[in-house]
N, C-alpha and C positions, 0 to 999 in steps of 0.2 A: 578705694576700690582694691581688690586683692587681684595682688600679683599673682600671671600667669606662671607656672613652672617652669622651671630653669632647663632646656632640652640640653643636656650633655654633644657637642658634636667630637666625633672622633677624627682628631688630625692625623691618628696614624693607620687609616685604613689605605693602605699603598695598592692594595686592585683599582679602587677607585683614583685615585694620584697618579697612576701611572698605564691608566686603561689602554692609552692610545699611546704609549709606546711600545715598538718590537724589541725582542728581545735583542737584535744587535744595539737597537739604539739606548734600550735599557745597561747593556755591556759599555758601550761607548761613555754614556756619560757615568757612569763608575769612574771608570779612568779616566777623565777628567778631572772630577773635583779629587781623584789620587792623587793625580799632577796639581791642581791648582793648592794640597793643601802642605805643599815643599816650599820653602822660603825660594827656589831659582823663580820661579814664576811669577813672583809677585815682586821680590826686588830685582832681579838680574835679567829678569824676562822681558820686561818697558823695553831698554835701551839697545840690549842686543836685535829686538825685533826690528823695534826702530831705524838700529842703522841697517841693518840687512834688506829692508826695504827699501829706506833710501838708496843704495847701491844697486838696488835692480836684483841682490838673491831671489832665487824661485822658491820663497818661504810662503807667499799669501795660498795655493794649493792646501798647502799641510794649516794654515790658520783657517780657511773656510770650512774646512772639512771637521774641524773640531770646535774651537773655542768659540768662534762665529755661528757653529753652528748652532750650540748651545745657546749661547745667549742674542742672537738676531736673528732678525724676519729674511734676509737677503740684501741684496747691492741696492733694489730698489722695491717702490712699492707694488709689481708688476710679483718681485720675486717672495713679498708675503704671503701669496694669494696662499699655497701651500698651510703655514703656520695657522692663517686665520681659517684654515678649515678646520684645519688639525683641531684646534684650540676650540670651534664651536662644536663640534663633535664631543666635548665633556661640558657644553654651557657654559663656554667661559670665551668671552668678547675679547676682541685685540685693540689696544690703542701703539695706533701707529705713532712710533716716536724717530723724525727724521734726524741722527744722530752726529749729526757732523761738527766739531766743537773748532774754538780755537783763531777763527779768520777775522781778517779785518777789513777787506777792501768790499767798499759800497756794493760792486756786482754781483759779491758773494752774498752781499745779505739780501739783494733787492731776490737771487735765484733763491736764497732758502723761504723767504717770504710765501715766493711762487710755490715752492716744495709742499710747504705746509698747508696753504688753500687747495692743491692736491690730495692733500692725505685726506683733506675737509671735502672734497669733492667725490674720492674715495667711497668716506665713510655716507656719504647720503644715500638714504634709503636702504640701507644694508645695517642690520639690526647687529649681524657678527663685529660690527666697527664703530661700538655704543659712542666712545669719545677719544679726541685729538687732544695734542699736545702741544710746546710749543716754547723754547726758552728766550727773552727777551735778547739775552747777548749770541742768538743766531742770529739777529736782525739789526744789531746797532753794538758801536765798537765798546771791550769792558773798560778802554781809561774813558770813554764819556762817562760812562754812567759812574763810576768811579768817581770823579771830578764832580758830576751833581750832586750825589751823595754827601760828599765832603762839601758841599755850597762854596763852593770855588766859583768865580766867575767866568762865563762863557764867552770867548773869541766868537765875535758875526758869524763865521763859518761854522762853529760847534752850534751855533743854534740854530743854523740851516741843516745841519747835522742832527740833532735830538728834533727837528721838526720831523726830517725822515721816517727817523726811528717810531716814533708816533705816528705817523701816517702809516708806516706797516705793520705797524700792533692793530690800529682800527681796521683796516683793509682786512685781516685776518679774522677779529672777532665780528667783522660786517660778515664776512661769507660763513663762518660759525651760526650768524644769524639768519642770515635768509637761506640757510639749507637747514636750520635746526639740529645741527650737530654740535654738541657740548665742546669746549677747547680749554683744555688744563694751562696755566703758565705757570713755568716749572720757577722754583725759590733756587736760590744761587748766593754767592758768599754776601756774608752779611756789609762786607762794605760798598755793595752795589742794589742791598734790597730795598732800601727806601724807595728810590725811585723805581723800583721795579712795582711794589706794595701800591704806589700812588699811580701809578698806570694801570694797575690791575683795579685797583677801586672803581678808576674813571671809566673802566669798560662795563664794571659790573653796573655802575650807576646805568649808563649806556642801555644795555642789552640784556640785564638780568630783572625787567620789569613783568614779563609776563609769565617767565620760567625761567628754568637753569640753563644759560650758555657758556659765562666765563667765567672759571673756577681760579683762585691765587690761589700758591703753596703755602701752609705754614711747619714749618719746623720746630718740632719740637724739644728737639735738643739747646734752642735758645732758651733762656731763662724768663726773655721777655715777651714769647710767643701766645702764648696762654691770654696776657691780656691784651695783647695786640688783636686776639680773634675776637674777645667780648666787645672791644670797642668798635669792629669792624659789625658788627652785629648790629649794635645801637644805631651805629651810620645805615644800615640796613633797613631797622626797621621803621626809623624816622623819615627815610628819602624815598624807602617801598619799594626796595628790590632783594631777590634773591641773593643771601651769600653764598657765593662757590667756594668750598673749603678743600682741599686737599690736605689730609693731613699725615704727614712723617716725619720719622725721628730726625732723620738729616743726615748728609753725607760729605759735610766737609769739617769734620771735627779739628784732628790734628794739624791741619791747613789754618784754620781758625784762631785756635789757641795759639799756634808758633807765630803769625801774624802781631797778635795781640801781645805776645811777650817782649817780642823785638821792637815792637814802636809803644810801648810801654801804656798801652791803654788797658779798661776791664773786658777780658773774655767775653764776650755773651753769649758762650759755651755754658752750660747746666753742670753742678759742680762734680756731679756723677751721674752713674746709669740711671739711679732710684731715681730723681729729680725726675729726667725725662722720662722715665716710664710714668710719674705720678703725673707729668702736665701732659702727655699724651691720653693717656685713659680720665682724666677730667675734661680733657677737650671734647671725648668720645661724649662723655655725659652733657658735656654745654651743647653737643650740635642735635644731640638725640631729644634733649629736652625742648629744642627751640624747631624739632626738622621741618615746620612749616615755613620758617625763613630762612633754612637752611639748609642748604645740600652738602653732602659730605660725601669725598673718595678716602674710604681708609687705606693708603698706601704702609702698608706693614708685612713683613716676615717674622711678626713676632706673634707667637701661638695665644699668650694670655690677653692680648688685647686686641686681637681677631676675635677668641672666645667671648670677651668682656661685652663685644660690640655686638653678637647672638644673643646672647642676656638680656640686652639694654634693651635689641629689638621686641625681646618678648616679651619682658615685662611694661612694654609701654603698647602690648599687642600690633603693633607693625608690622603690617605684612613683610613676609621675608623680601618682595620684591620689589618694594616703595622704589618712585622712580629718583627720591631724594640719598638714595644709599646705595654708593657702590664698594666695594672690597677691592683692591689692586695690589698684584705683585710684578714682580719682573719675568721676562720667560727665561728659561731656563732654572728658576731657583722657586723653590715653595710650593714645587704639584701639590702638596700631601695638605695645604693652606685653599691651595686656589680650587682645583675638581673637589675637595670635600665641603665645600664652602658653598659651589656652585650644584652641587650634587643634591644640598638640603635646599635650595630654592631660593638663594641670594646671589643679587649680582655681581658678578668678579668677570675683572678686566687682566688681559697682562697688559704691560709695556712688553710693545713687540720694536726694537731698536731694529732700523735700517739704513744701509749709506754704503758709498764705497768703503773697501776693509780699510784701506792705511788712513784713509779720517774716521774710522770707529773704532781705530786701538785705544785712544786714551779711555775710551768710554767701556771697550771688555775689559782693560787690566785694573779701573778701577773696580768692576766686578769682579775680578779674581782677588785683588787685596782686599774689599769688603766682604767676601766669603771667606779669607782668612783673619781677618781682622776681627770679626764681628765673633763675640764667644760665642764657639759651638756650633757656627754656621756651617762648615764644610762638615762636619764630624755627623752634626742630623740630616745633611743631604746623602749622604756616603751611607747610613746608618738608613734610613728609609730603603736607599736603594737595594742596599744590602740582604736588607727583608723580602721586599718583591724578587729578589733574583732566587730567594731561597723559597717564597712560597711557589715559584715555577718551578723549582729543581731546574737551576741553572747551572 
């Protein structure tokens, strides 16, 4: 059959990227990523915030009004309503991602549990709030899963313990299910993904029989991701449920490697960039060739394999809106990805991050170091903006 023609989409049309911003808040995030692209903010910024908060400074004021505002929905999900207008105003869905990292005590997970069949209770019936999210270590402590991972044996209590944990993974993908809202489980350091991977299976087996509900992360900055999804596929097609792919680079590289060096095992880091950009855009082609058993969220800021995945749709004539294909970035970073993306008739989601500010610092400043980190990231957001501020005469 002869392939349909390749549509060119343009990522740097900034009217459309930045339609639904005013010109303050056009001004505002400039000086942001000015600030975020200074080495104070990204190494010297964590800890000074940090304590300043802990001591009670009147700093969260000057953090809500900027960095917060940029990259989160609000304190709660009451305070998204705003964002998820904002955002469906250019066609582009918000997945609410309840952001609070870091805790350990049971009543904290049993309330984040509750949080996130909110965000699910949220998103029903409301088309602007296509899919939820959901990280297994909000719900259950990281040395358990750590210790299963490692096939260490469990104290009675650790397995009264990881029963929990399992009853509010289920409990979460049951309300995913009987309201028919999709729910992402987000991938996390590779010494706790095994058992995150085998709980994500067990849901899909579960709940991904008649459609798409529960999606696993795969990362593809692992080197052993790529065939970790083709065999997740064959369990798929054999057992006859949907796989939920979420697919990104990854965001715990340096953490990773240093892990790996100091307890002298192999990386399962990808030995450079090219590696992962080659098993990410083949992943794009394994899920496009298979997307009847397969749903895919492309989670990327990256221009060539957002375009790759426009190609793929056309040349395998796919409608731009297949309910198997979504596009996803973060808010605050990649308008000129997400409105141009959603603007030709594909569906694009943000992560819209929510929670009190001083438990969603660790979660902005790794956005501020992965916009300084990541080549070129602060320099093409700064560099977009730049342009819209000059095609207004600003």
């Amino acid at each position: 059959m002869e392939q349909s023609p390749r549509k060119n989409i343009n990522f740097d049309n900034t009217e459309i990227a930045f339609r639904n911003k005013s010109n303050g808040e056009l001004n505002q995030a400039y000086w942001l990523f000015k600030i975020i692209s200074s080495n104070f903010l990204t190494n010297v910024g964590p800890p000074i915030t940090n304590f300043l908060l802990n001591v009670g400074f009147p700093i969260k004021g000057a953090i809500k009004a900027t960095i917060f505002k940029q990259f989160c929905g609000g304190e709660t999900i009451a305070d998204c309503e705003h964002t998820i207008e904002q955002l469906s105003l250019g066609k582009v869905g918000t997945i609410l991602d309840y952001s609070v990292e870091g805790e350990d005590e049971e009543e904290v997970f049993d309330f984040t549990c509750e949080e996130i069949i909110r965000t699910i209770n949220r998103a029903d019936g409301d088309p602007r709030v296509p899919i939820t999210v959901f990280k297994i270590t909000g719900i259950g402590r990281f040395a358990l899963l750590e210790k299963l991972d490692a096939k260490q044996e469990l104290t009675a209590n650790e397995v009264k313990e990881f029963d929990r944990v399992k009853a509010r993974c289920l409990k979460i993908c049951q309300a995913a299910f009987d309201k028919k809202v999709p729910v992402m489980i987000d991938a996390e350091d590779s010494w706790v993904q095994n058992t995150i991977d085998e709980l994500a299976l067990e849901m899909m087996t579960k709940f991904n029989k008649q459609g798409i509900i529960v999606y696993n992360t795969y990362q593809m900055y692992r080197h052993d991701k790529l065939a970790d999804l083709k065999a997740d596929y064959l369990i798929a097609k054999e057992t006859g449920f949907i796989l939920g792919v979420k697919m990104v680079r990854g965001a715990y590289m340096e953490k990773e490697r240093k892990r790996a060096a100091e307890m002298g095992y192999l990386s399962p880091i990808q030995p450079d960039k090219e590696a992962t950009d080659k098993d990410y855009d083949e992943s794009l082609r394994f899920c496009i060739e298979h997307i009847d058993q397969i749903a895919i969220v492309c989670g990327t800021h990256n221009e060539d394999s957002s375009r790759l995945l426009t190609y793929l749709i056309d040349e395998k004539n796919i409608p731009h809106n297949h309910s198997h294909i979504y596009f996803a970035q973060l808010l605050g970073m990649s308008d000129n990805l997400s409105f141009n993306l959603s603007d030709a008739g594909y569906n694009v989601a943000k992560y819209v991050p929510y929670g009190p500010i001083k438990a969603v610092m660790p979660y902005l400043f790794r956005r501020a170091q992965e916009n300084t980190s990541v080549a070129g990231q602060t320099g093409r957001e700064l560099g977009l903006i730049s342009k819209e501020k000059a095609r207004r005469k600003l």
